[in-house]
C-alpha positions in Angstrom: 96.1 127.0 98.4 99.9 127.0 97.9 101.6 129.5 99.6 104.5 128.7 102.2 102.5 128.9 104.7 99.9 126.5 104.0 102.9 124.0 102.3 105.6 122.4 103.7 107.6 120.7 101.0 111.4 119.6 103.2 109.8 116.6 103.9 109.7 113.4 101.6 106.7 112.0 100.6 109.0 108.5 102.0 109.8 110.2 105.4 106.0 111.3 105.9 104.5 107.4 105.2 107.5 106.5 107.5 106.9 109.1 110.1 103.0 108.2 109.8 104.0 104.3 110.5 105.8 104.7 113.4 104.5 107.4 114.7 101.2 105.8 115.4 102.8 102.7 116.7 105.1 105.0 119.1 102.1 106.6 120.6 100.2 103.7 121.2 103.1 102.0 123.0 103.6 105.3 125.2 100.2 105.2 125.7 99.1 101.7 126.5 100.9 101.5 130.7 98.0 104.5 131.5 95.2 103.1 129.5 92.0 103.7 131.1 93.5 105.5 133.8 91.7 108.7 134.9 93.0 112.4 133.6 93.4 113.3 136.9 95.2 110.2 138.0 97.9 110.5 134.4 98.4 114.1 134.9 99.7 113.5 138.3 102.1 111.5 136.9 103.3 112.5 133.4 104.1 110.1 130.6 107.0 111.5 129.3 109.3 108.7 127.6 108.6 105.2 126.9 107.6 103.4 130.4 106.4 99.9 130.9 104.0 97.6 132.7 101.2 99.9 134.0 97.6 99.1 132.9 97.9 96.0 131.3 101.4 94.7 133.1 103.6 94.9 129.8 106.9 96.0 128.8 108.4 99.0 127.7 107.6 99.6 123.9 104.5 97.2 123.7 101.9 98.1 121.6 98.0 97.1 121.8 95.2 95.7 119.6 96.0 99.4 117.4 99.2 98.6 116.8 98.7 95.0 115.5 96.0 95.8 113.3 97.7 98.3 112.0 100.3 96.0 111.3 97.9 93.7 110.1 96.9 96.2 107.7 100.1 97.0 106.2 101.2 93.1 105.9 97.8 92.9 104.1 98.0 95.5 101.7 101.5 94.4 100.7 100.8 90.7 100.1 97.1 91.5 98.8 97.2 95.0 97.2 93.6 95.7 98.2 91.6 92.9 99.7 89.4 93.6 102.9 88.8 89.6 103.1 92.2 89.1 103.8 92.7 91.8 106.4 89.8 90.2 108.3 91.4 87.2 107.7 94.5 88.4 109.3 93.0 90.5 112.1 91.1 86.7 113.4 94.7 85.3 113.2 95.9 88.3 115.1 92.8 87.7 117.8 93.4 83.9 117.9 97.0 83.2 117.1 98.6 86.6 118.4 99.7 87.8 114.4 101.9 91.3 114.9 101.6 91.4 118.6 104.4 92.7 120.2 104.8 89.7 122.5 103.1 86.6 120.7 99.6 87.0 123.2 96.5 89.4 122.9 96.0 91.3 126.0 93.2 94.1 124.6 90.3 93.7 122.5 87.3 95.8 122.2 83.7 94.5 122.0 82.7 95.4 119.0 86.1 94.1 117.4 85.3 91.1 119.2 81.6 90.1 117.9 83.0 91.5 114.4 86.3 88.9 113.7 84.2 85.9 115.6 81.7 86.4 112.8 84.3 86.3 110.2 85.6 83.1 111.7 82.2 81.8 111.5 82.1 82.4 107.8 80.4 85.9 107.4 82.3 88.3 104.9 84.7 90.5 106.2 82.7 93.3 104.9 79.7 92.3 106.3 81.3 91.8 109.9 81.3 94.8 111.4 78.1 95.9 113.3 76.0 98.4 112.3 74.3 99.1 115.5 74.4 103.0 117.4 76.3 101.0 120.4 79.0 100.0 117.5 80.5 103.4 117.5 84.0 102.6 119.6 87.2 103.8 117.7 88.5 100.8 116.5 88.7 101.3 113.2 89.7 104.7 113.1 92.8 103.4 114.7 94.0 101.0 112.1 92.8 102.8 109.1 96.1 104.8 108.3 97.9 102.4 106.0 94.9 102.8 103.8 95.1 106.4 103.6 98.6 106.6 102.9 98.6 103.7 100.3 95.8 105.2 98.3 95.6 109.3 99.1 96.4 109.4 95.1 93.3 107.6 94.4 90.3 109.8 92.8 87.8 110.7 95.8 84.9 108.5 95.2 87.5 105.5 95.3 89.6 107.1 98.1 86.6 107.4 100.3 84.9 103.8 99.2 88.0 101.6 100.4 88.0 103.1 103.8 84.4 102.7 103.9 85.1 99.1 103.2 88.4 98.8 105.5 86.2 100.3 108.6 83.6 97.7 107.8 85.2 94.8 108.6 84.6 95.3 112.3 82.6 98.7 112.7 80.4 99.0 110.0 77.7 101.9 111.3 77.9 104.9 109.0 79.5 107.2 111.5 82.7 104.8 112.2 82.5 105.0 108.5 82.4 108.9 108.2 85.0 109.5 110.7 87.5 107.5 109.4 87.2 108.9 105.9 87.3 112.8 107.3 90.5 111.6 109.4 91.6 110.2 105.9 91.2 113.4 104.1 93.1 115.2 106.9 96.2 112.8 106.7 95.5 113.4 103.1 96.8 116.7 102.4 99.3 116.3 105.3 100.5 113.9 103.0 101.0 116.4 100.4 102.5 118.8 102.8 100.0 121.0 103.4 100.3 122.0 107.4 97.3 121.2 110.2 95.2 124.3 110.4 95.0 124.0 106.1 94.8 120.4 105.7 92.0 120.6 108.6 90.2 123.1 107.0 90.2 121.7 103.7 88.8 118.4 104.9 86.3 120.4 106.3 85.1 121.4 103.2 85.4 118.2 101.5 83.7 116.2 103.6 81.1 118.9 104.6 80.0 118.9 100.4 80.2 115.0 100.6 78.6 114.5 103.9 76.0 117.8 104.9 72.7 116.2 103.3 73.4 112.6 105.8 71.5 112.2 108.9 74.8 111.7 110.7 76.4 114.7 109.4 75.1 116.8 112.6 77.1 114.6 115.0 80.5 116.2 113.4 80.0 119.5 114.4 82.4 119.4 117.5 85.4 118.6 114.4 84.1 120.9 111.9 84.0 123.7 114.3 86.2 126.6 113.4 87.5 126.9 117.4 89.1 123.7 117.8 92.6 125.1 118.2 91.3 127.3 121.2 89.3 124.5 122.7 91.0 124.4 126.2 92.0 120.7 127.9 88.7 120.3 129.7 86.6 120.3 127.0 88.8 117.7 125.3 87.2 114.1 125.9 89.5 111.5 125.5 87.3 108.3 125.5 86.9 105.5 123.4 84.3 106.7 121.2 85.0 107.2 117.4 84.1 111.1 117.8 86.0 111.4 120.9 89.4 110.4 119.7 89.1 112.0 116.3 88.0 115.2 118.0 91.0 114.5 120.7 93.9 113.8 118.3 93.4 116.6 115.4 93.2 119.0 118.5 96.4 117.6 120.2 97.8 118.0 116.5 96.3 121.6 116.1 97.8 122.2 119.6 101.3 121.6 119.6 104.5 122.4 117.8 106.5 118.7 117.1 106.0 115.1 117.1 106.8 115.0 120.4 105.0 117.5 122.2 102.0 115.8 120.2 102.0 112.3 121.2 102.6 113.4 124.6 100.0 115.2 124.9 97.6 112.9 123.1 98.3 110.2 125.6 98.5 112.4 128.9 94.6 113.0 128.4 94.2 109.6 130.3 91.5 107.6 129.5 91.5 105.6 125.8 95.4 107.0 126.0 96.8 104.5 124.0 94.0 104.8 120.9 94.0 108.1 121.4 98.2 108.4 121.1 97.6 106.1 118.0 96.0 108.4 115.9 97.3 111.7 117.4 101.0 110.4 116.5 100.0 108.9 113.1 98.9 112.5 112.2 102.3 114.2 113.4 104.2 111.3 112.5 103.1 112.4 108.9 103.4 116.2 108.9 106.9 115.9 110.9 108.2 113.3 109.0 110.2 110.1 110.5 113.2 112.0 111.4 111.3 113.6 114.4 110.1 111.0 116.7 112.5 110.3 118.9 115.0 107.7 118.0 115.2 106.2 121.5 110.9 105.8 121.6 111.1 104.4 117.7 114.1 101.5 119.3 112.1 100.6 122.4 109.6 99.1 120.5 109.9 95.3 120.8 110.0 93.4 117.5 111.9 96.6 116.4 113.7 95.0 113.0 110.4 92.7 111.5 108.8 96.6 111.9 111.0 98.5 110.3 111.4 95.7 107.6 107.6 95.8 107.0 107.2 99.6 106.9 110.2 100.1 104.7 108.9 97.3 102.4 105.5 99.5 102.5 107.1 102.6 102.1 108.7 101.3 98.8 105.4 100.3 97.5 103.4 103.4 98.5 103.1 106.0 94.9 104.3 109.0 95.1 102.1 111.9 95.8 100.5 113.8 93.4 
């Protein structure tokens, strides 16, 4: 496919890994005041610009555990090309000495993120850290895998597909973490490459369906390879924070809107695991939009706003073109 209206080519390969940078750190700082809160209780009350304290009490343009892993990420594959050791490495000095939080001190951490970096600290391999168990299914390694994707999408499949493998590992290492991150990869993939949401879903679809179909956990994927996802309405959206749930939840907010803005917004009104949720949604628009469409104002609340853009401009010079 490469017709006009599968390819959208007025955006820079530089602009989308930009966009796809901030735009997930954006949405998990708009998202991160209504963490946890009820649908009900966000929707009677619409996030609609950059608010603070909230949930978790912090201000305006703070991000959460995402966020600094993300960050984490990035620093790592800069200073280390390709080395899940020292991301581990780097996500226990984030958990114990507050590395790339947006205010020096750790104020969420999931479980299973938890058990995962303590191990590492004890000595266990980062890629032997993350449990493997059916209760070690929580999205947080979905929501930090985006560097990854956008450092290596040129990278033959089999390669492509066995470094996220190894990224989501270090703290969720079950085999459906594992799956969903790589079919979220493939999607930000051709986005990359300019290829526009209903497409780019649909050929991950495909690709992951001929990689995937003969696995015992292929079945639980149905809900994301369905071919109605775009006409699912809100209600039958879950927004919590399990891995299926947020990839389901932000590919349908992406599928369902019309800019960056009206994406993330969306993403993080479904309540619930808002700012994971807003994470991922925006990291997929910030990609197909490009940079120049999240809002300037959200992208300069962020706190820490300089070391950011110095380390995602630093990345975005390293990243190869597409190809």
């Amino acid at each position: 496919m490469n017709d006009k209206k599968t390819i959208e080519t007025s955006i820079s390969h530089r602009e989308r890994i930009l966009g796809g940078l901030w735009g997930s750190l954006v949405g998990d700082a708009l998202g991160v005041p209504v963490e946890f809160k009820d649908r009900a209780t966000v929707q009677a009350d619409l996030v609609t610009g950059m608010r603070g304290f909230g949930t978790h009490n912090q201000p305006p343009g703070t991000w959460s555990d995402d966020g600094a892993l993300t960050l984490c990420t990035v620093d790592s594959l800069l200073n280390s090309e390709f080395d899940p050791q020292d991301m581990g490495n780097r996500f226990v000095r984030w958990m114990n000495d507050g590395l790339w939080t947006a205010t020096g001190s750790v104020f969420d951490i999931g479980m299973a993120t938890t058990d995962a970096l303590m191990r590492i600290a004890s000595g266990t391999s980062a890629e032997q850290a993350g449990g493997c168990d059916e209760y070690s299914n929580g999205n947080g390694s979905l929501m930090r895998i985006l560097p990854v994707v956008l450092r290596f999408a040129n990278d033959p499949v089999d390669r492509f597909v066995g470094r996220i493998d190894r990224v989501s590992s270090i703290t969720h290492g079950h085999a459906r973490s594992k799956m969903a991150c790589v079919f979220h990869g493939w999607v930000v993939r051709h986005l990359l490459q300019g290829w526009k949401p209903q497409p780019a879903l649909q050929a991950a679809r495909v690709g992951f369906t001929e990689r995937y179909e003969r696995t015992p956990e292929f079945p639980r994927f149905q809900r994301v390879l369905a071919d109605d996802l775009a006409t699912l309405s809100e209600k039958k959206v879950a927004s919590t924070g399990y891995v299926l749930s947020t990839l389901h939840a932000s590919h349908w907010c992406l599928l369902t809107t019309a800019s960056f803005e009206e994406c993330v917004l969306k993403a993080v009104n479904l309540g619930g695991d808002a700012d994971t949720t807003g994470c991922v949604a925006g990291g997929l628009a910030g990609v197909h939009y490009g940079l120049s469409a999240i809002p300037e104002e959200w992208r300069k609340t962020l706190l820490r706003h300089n070391d950011v853009e110095s380390l995602f401009n630093r990345f975005a010079d390293m990243a190869p073109p597409i190809t």
